[in-house]
C-alpha positions as CSV (number, residue, x, y, z in Angstrom):
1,X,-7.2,-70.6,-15.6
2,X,-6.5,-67.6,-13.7
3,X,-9.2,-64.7,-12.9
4,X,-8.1,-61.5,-11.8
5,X,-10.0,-59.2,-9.8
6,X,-9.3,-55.0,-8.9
7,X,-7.6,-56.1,-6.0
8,X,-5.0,-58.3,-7.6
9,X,-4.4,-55.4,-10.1
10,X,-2.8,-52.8,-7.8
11,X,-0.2,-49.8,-8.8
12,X,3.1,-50.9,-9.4
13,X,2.5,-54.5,-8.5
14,X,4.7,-57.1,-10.6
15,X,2.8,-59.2,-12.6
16,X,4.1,-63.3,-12.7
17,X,4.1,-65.0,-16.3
18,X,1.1,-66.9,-15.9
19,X,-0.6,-63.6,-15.2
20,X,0.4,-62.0,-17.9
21,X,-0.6,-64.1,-20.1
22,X,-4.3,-64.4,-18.0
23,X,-4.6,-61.1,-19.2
24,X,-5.9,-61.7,-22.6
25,X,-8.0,-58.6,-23.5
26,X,-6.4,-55.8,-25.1
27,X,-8.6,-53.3,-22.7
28,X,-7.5,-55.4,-19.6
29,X,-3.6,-55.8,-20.2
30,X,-3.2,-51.9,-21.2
31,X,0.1,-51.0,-19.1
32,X,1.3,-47.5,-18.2
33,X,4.0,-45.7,-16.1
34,X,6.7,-46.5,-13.6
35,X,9.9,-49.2,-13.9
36,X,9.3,-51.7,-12.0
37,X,10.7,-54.7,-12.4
38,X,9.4,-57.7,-14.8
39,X,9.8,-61.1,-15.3
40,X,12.5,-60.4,-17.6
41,X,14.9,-57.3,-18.6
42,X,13.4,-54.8,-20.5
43,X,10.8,-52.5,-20.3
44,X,7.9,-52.4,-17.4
45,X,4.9,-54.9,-16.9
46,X,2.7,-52.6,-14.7
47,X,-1.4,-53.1,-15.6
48,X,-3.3,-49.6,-15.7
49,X,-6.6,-49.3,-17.0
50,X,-8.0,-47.8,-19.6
51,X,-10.5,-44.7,-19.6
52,X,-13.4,-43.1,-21.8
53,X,-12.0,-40.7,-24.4
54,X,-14.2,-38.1,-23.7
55,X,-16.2,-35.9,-25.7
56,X,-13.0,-33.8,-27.6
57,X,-11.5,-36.4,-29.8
58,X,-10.8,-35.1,-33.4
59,X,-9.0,-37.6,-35.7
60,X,-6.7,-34.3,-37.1
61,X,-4.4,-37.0,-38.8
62,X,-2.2,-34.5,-37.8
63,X,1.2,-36.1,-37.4
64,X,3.8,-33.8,-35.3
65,X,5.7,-33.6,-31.8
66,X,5.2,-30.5,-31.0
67,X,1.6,-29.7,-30.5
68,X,1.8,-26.4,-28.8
69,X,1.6,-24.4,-32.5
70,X,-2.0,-23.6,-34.1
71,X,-1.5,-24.5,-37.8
72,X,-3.3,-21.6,-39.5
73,X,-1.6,-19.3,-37.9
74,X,1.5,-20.3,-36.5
75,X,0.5,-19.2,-33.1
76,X,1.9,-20.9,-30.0
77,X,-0.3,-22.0,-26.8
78,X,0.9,-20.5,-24.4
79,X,1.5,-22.4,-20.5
80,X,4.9,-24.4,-18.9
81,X,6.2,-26.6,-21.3
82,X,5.7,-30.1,-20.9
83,X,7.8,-32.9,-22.3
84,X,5.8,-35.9,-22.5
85,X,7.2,-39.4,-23.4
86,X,5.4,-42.6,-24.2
87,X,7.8,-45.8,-24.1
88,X,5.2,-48.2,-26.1
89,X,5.7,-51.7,-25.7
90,X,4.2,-55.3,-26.8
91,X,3.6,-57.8,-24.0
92,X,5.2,-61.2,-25.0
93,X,5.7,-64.6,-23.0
94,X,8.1,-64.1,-20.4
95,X,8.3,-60.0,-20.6
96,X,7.9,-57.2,-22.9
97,X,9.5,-55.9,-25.8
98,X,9.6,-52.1,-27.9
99,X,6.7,-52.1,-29.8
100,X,7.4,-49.8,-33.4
101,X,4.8,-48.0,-35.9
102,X,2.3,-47.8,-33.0
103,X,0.5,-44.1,-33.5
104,X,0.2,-42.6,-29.9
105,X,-2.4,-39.5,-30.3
106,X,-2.7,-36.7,-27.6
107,X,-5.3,-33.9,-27.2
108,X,-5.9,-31.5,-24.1
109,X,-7.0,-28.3,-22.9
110,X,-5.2,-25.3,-23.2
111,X,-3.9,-22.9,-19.9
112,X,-7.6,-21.3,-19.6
113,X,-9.8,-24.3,-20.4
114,X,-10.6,-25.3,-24.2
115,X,-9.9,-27.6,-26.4
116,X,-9.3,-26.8,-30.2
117,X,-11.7,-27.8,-32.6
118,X,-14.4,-27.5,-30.0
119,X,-17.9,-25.4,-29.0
120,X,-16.3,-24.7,-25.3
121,X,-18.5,-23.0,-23.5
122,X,-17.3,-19.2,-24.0
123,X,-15.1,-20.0,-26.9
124,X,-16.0,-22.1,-29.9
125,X,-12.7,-23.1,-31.5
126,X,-14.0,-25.0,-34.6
127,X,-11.3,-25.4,-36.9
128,X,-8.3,-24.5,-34.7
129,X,-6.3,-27.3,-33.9
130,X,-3.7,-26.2,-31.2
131,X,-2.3,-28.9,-28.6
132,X,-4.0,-32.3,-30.4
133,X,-1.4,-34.4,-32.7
134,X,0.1,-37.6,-33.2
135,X,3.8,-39.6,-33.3
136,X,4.5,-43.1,-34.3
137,X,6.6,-45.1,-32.2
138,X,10.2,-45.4,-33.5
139,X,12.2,-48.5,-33.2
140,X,12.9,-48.4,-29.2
141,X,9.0,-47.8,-28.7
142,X,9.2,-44.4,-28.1
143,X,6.6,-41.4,-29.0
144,X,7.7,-37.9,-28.1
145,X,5.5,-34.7,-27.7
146,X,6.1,-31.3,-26.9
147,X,3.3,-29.3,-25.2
148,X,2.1,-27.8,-22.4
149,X,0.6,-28.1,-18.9
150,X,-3.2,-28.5,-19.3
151,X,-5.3,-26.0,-17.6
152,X,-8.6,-26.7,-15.7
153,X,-11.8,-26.3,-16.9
154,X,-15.5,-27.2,-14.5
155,X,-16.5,-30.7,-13.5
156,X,-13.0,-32.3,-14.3
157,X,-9.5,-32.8,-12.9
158,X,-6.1,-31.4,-14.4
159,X,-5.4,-34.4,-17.0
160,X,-4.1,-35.1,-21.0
161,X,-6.1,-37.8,-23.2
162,X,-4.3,-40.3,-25.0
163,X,-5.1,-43.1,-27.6
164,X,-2.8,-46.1,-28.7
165,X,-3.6,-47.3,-32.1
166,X,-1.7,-50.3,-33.4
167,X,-0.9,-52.1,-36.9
168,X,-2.8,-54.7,-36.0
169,X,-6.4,-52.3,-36.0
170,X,-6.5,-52.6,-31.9
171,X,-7.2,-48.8,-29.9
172,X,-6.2,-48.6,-26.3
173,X,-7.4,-45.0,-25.1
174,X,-6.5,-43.6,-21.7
175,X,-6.2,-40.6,-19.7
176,X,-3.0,-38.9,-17.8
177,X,-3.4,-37.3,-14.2
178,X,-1.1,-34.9,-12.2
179,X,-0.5,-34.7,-9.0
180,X,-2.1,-32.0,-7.0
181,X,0.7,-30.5,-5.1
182,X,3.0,-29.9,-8.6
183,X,-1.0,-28.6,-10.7
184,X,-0.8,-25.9,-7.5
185,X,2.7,-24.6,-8.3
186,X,2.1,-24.5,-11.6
187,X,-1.5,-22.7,-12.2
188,X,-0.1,-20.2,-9.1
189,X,2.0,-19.2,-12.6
190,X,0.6,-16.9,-15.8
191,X,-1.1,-17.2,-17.5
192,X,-2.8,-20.0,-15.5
193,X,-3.0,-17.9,-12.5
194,X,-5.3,-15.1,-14.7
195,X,-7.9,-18.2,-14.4
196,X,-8.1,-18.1,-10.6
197,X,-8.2,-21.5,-8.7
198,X,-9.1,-24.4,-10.2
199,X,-12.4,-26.0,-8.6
200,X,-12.4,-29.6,-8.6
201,X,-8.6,-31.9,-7.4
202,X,-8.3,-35.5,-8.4
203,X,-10.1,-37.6,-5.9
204,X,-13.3,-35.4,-6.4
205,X,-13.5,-36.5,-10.0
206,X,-15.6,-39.4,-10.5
207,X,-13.2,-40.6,-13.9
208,X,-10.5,-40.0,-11.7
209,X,-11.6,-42.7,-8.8
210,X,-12.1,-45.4,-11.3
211,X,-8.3,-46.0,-12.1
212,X,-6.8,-42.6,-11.7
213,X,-4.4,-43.1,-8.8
214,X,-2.8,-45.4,-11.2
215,X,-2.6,-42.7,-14.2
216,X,-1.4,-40.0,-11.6
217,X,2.0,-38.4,-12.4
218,X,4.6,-36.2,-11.2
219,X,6.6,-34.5,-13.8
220,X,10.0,-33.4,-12.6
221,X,11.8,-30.2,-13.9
222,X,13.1,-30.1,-17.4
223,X,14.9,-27.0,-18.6
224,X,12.0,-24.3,-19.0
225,X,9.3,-26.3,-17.7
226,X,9.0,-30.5,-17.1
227,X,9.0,-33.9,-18.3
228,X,7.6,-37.2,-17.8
229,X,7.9,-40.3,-19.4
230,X,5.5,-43.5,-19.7
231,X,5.7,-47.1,-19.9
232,X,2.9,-48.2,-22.0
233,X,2.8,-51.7,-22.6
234,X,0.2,-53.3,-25.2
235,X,-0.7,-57.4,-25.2
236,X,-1.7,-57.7,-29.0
């Protein structure tokens, strides 16, 4: 039997066969981001762990890509736009494969701080439900959104939630960080900028040092705003 400890589980580290198969809990072998190379072709084998869901999850059951638009009223949040890409896979012997009909929700703040469907301090937003929706995974494994760059808001890093819900009845739920130089560019812009200066960075955040180096992005330009793209893979 193999047992893994933190220190075998590093950022971008290849897992072997017999580890991936070690890694039998669904909450142990969730997998996000980067290409790095796996035991076979296909996509990514990288471990990444999983994170509390926070306080501002609302099953909406509201199934769209573009999350940006408020439904009762058509209004649009506004912020840079974000293109965010989750590449779902299912770990198998030997490698991983696309992993279809998975339901990938995503929820975040908005540029100034609050979540919809909230009581944020200073705005209660009960009943809105602006940037929170949810994709299935088409055939290649693939969930699309279209939103913005999350604001800040006290005692918590720049970051987006996510939750992985599978045919099978399993839940993996995570959250998404930025990296600091690229969140400084981007809230130096309005309407973040109106804000003023966010006051905590990632390694101040307590979530953050329990995993969040390994959920920490850079999005890279993308027509008006950015993208990124994840490698999520799932051991079922």
């Amino acid at each position: 039997m193999i047992i893994m400890t933190s220190n075998d589980i590093r950022p971008g580290r290849v897992l072997t066969r017999r580890e991936v198969l070690a890694l039998a809990g669904f909450s142990v072998a969730a997998l996000l981001t980067g290409r790095a190379a796996a035991q076979s072709a296909g996509p990514a084998c990288v471990v990444r762990p999983e994170q509390t869901e926070g306080p501002f999850f609302v099953n909406e059951r509201l199934q769209r890509s573009d999350i940006r638009v408020e439904p009762a009223t058509g209004e649009q949040s506004t912020g840079v736009v974000l293109a965010l890409a989750f590449n779902v896979s299912r770990l198998r012997t030997g490698g991983c494969a696309p992993l279809a009909g998975a339901t990938v929700d995503v929820w975040h703040c908005d540029a100034f701080g609050a979540y919809s469907d909230a009581r944020n301090p200073g705005a209660d937003t009960v009943g809105r439900k602006f940037l929170r929706g949810y994709q299935a995974t088409d055939a290649t494994g693939t969930a699309r959104f279209t939103t913005i760059y999350p604001g800040w808001y006290p005692g918590r890093a720049v970051h987006i939630h996510f939750k992985v819900r599978t045919a099978q009845g399993q839940e993996f739920t995570s959250q998404i960080y930025f990296d600091d130089a690229l969140t400084d560019r981007v809230h130096a812009q309005p309407p973040y900028a109106a804000r003023g200066l966010r006051r905590l960075r990632n390694e101040a955040d307590g979530l953050y040092r329990h995993g969040g180096r390994q959920l920490t992005v850079t999005p890279t330009p993308s027509g008006p705003g950015y993208a990124t793209a994840f490698d999520l893979a799932l051991s079922l």
